[in-house]
Structure formats: C-alpha cells, structure tokens
C-alpha positions as CSV (number, residue, x, y, z in Angstrom):
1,X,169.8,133.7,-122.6
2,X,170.4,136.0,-119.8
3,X,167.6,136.9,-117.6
4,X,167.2,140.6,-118.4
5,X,166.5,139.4,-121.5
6,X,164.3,137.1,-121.0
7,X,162.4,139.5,-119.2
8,X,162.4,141.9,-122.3
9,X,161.0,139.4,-124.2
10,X,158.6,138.2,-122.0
11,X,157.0,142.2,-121.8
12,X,156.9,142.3,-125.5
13,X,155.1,139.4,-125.6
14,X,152.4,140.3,-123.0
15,X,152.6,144.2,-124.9
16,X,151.6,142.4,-128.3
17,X,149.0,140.2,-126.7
18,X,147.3,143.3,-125.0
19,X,147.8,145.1,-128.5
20,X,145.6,142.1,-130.3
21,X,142.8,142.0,-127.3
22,X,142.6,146.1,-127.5
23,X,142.4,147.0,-130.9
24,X,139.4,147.6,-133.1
25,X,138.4,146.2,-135.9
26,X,136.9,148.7,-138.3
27,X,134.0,146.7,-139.8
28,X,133.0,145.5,-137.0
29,X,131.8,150.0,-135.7
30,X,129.4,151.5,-137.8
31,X,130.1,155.7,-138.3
32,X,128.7,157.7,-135.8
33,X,126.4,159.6,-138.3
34,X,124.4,156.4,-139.1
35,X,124.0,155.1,-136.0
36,X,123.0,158.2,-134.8
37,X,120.4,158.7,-137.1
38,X,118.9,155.1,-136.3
39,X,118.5,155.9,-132.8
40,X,115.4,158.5,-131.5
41,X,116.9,161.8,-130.7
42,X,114.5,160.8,-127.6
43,X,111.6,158.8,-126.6
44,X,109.1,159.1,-123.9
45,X,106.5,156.7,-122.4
46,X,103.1,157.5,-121.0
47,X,104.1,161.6,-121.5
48,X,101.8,165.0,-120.9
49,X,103.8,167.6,-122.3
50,X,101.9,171.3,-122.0
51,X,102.7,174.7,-123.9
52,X,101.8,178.1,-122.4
53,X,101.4,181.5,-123.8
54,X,103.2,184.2,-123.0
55,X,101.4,185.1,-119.9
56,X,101.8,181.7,-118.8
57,X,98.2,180.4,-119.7
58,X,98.5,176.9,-120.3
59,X,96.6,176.7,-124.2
60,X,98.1,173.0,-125.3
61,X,97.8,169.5,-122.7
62,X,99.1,166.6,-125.5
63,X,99.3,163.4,-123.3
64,X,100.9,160.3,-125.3
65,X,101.5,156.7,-124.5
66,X,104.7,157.3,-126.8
67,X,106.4,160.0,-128.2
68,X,109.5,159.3,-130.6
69,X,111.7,162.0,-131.8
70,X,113.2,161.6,-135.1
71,X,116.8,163.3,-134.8
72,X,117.0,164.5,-138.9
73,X,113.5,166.6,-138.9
74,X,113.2,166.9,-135.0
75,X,109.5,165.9,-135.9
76,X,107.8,163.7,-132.7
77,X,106.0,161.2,-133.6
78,X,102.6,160.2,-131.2
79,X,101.3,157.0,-130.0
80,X,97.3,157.5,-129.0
81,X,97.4,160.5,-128.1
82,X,94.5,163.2,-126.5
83,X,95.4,166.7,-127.1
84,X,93.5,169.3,-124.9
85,X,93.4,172.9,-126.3
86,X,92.0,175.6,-124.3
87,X,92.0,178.7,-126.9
88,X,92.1,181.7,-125.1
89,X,88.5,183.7,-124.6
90,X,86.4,180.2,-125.5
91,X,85.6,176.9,-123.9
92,X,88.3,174.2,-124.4
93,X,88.2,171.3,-127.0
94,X,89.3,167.6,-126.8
95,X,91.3,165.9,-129.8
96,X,91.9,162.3,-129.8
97,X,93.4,159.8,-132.4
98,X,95.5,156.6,-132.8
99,X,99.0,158.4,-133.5
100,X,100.3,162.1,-134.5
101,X,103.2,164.0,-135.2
102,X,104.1,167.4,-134.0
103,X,106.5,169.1,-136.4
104,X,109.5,171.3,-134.9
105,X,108.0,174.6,-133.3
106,X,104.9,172.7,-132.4
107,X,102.3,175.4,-133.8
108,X,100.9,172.6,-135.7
109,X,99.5,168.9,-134.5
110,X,98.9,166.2,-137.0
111,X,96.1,163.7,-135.8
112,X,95.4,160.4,-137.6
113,X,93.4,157.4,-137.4
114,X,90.0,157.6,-135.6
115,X,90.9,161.2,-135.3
116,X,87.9,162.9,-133.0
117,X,87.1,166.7,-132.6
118,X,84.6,167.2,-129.0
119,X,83.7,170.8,-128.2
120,X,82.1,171.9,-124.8
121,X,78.8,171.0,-124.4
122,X,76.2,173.9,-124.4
123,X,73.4,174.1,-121.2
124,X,70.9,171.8,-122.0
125,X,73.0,170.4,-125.3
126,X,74.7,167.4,-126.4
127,X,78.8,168.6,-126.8
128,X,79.7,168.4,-130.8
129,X,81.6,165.3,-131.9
130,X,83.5,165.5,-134.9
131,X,84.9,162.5,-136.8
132,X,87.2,161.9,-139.3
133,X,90.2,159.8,-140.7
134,X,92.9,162.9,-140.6
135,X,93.0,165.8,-139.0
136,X,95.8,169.1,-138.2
137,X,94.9,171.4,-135.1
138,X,96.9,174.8,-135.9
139,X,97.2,176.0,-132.3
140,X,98.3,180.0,-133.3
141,X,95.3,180.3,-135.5
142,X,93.1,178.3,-133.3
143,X,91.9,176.3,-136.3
144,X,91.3,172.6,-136.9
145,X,91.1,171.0,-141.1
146,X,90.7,168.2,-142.6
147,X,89.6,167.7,-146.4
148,X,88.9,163.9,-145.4
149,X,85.7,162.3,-144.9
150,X,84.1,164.1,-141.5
151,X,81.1,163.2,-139.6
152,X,79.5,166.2,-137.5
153,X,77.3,164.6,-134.2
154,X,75.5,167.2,-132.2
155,X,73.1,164.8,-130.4
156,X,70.9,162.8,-132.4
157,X,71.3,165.2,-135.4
158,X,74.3,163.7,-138.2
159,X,76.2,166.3,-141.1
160,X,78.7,163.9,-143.3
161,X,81.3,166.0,-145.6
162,X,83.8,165.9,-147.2
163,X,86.8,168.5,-146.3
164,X,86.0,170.9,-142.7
165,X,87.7,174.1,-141.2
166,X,86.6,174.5,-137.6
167,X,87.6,178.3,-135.8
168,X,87.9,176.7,-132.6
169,X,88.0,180.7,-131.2
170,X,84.5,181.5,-132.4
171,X,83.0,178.0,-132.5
172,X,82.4,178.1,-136.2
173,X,82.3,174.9,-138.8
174,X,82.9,175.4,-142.9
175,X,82.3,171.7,-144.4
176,X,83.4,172.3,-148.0
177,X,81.8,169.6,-150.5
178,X,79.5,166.1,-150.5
179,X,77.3,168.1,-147.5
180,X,74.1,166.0,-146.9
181,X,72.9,165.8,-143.1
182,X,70.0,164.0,-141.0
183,X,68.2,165.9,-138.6
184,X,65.7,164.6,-136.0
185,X,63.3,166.9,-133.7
C-alpha cells in the first residue's frame, strides 16, 4: 500500500469514529414541546412582586417564599404567601395563607389553607380577623369571597358562617348562611 493511501484511509477511519462519538441517538432526546412543558416557565424564591395603578399608587405587595409558573396557563403558583392590598380611599388589609395561585392578568388572587383576612384596627379597637379554609381577593373590585367555613374575630366577640363577601373599599361584610355568633361586653 502506498502511503498516500494509507493516509486516506487512516482519515476515513478517524471521520467514521468522530461520526459514531457525534451523533444522536433519537430515543435517547425527548421533543422540545414535552420537555418544555415539564419545566416552570419560571420560578422565584423568597419574591415580593407589587402592582400599581395607573398613577403609580402601589395597590398589590404579594411576598412569596416560592412562586412557580406553569408555562401552558401562565398561572403562578404561591408558596406561603402574605398579600398586602392597599385599596385606594380606605386603610390597607393583610392576606395570609399556606399557598395561592394568581391566574394570568393578576386581577384575581387565590388564597388556600389557613387563609386569613386582617383589616386595620379602628382607635381604641381590636383589627378584624377573618378566617377561613379558601379564599379569592378580586383586586379591581376590591372584594374578598369565600363560600367556605369563615370565622369573623373582632376582639373577644366570634361570627362563624358559612360563605362571606367582604367590600374591602367600604369595610363591609355579607356572611350568607349557618350565621350564629358570640358576643361578650
């Protein structure tokens, strides 16, 4: 064998040795679509995010150990989570709970699991505590529902109901069934 080729075979040796390390085996990738969709479209840790109205008021605080976006409904899910909301013309009110999910646009905030509802106190007043098992805080109509178990504190006086509409704006409370309440003097 002459040496040029010899040399000729010795490159397509080394070209079909690089061919076998380089190549891909299909089954070995999954499609980009499903991996993709297994993977948050993004994640925080220990996050405040805030919203502002048009003037620039801040009227949303949501702090979060963990916030997880799911890429297909753009929905972020909430680790414990505290949501301040400062409606505009009226004290602010603290929302706390285990987890939450704020749907895309954010209008709306889904609290669950030792979900609590504190308003401002009043001079001279114990602030309302409202407790409950699930709760949604619509942040354009400045409302917070529930038709879940709720318990009302307002000091040493206790309402228990079933179902509640709170107009956070004008500091009013519906409770709509099982009403029954202890008062003390």
């Amino acid at each position: 064998m002459r040496r040029k080729d010899l040399v000729l075979a010795l490159l397509a040796v080394c070209t079909a040795v690089t061919w076998w390390f380089a190549r891909t085996d299909e089954s070995d990738t999954l499609p980009v679509t499903t991996a993709r969709l297994a993977q948050p479209g993004y994640y925080l840790r220990d996050a405040t995010m805030e919203e502002t109205d048009d003037s620039g008021r801040l009227y949303l605080r949501v702090a979060t150990t963990t916030a997880d976006q799911n890429p297909a409904s753009e929905e972020i899910a909430l680790g414990p989570v505290r949501v301040d909301y400062f409606p505009a013309g009226t004290a602010p009110w603290v929302l706390t709970a285990r987890r939450g999910k704020l749907p895309r646009g954010a209008r709306l905030v889904a609290l669950y699991d030792n979900v609590t509802l504190t308003g401002s106190p009043i001079a001279r007043s114990a602030p309302a505590v409202v407790r409950t098992s699930m709760m949604t805080l619509d942040t354009v109509a400045s409302t917070a529902t529930t038709s879940a178990p709720v318990r009302i504190e307002l000091g040493p006086q206790v309402v228990l109901a079933t179902g509640m509409r709170a107009d956070l704006k004008h500091d009013r409370v519906a409770l709509e069934s099982n009403v029954r309440g202890h008062y003390v003097r």
